[in-house]
N, C-alpha and C positions, 0 to 999 in steps of 0.2 A: 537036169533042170533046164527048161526053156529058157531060149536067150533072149525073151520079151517078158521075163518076169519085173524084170523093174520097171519095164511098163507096164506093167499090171497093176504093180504094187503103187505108183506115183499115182495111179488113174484112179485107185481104191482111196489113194491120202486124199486127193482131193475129192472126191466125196463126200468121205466121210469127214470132212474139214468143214465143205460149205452145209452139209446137215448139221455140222453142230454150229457153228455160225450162225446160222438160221433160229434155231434154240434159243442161241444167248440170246440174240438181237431182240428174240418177240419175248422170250418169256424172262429177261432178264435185265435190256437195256432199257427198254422201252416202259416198262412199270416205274424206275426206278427215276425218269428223266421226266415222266409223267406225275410222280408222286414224290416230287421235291418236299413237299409239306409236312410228311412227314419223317422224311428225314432229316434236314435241318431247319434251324428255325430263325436263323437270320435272315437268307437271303432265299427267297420263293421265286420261282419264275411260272407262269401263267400258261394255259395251254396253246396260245399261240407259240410264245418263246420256246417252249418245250416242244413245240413241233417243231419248229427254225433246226433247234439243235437234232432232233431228229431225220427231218428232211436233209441236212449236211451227211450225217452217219451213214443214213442209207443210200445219197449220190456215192459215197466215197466208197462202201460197200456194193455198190454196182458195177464198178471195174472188175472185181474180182467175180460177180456174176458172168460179167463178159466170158472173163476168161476160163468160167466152168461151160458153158454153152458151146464154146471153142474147142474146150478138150473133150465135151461129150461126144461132139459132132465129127471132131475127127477120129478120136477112136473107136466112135461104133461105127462108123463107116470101115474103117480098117476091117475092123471085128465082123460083119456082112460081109464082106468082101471076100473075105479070106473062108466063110463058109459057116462062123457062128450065128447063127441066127436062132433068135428065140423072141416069141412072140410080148412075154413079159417083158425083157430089156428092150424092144423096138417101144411096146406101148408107153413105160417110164424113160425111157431116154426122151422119146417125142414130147413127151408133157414137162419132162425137167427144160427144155432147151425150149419150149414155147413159153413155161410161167415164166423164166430165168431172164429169155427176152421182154418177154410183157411187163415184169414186174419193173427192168432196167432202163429200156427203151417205153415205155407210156406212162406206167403209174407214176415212178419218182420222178421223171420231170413234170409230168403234170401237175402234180404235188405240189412242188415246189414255184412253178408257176403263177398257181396260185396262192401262195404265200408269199409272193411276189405282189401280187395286187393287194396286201394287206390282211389285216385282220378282218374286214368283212367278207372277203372273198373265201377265208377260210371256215364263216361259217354257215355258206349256202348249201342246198341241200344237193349240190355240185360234187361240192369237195366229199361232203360225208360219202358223197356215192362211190367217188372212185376213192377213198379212204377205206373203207368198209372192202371192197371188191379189191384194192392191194393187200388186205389185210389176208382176204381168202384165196387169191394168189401164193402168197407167202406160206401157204398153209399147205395148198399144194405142191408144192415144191417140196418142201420137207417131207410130203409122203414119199414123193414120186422119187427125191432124193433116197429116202430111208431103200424104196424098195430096188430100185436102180444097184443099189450096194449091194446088199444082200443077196441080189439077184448074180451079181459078178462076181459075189468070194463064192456061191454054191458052185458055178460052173467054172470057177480058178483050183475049186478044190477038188472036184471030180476028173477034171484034165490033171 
């Protein structure tokens, strides 16, 4: 057995952690934070407020973005280095660690910036833009996440 499997294995958990993270948050936190109404029926909160609460989730879910970009860029560097190269994991590693930063460093604070200047500022056609375009970021990511993994158990299991 190789003495860098539990680096392999930690480098796979997180992966395959923040691709499913990525899942909950679009396809599960975010309808349900969005669509208060119809789950309860005393207290509603509006799509500004339900953004507020969103915009915190995903700052606070951004550190740990950091910290996936961190560990891509150092292990594929290792991983190059040492003689793995493979054109799939360069092209998904480069797109996980550019959306990872973009989504982390531009969209959520800009986001949040402007929900900062209020509820009019959240409904220029501003915000929809880089709304709409974090949304397709995020979208990215979970590919380039999905194939990124898949891409490192085929050649964890062939070595």
């Amino acid at each position: 057995m190789k003495k860098n499997i539990y680096i392999d294995f930690t480098y796979l958990i997180i992966l395959a952690a923040t691709f499913g993270a990525v899942i909950v948050l679009g396809a599960v936190v975010a309808p349900v934070v969005f669509h208060t109404d119809s789950i309860v029926n005393t207290v509603l909160l509006d799509n500004y407020n339900a953004g507020i609460i969103m915009g915190e989730i995903f700052h606070r879910f951004s550190y740990w973005i950091y910290f996936l970009a961190f560990s891509v860029v150092a292990y594929e560097a290792v991983m190059y280095k040492t003689g793995q190269r493979d054109n799939v994991i360069f092209v998904s590693s480069v797109t996980v660690v550019f959306s990872s930063l973009m989504f982390s460093a531009v969209y959520s604070p800009k986001i949040i910036s402007m929900q900062v200047l209020g509820r009019e500022a959240t409904q220029s056609d501003t915000f929809k833009n880089v709304h709409i375009a974090s949304e397709l970021d995020f979208k990215i990511l979970a590919v380039a996440l999905l194939v990124l993994f898949v891409r490192r158990l085929m050649l964890l299991r062939i070595s």
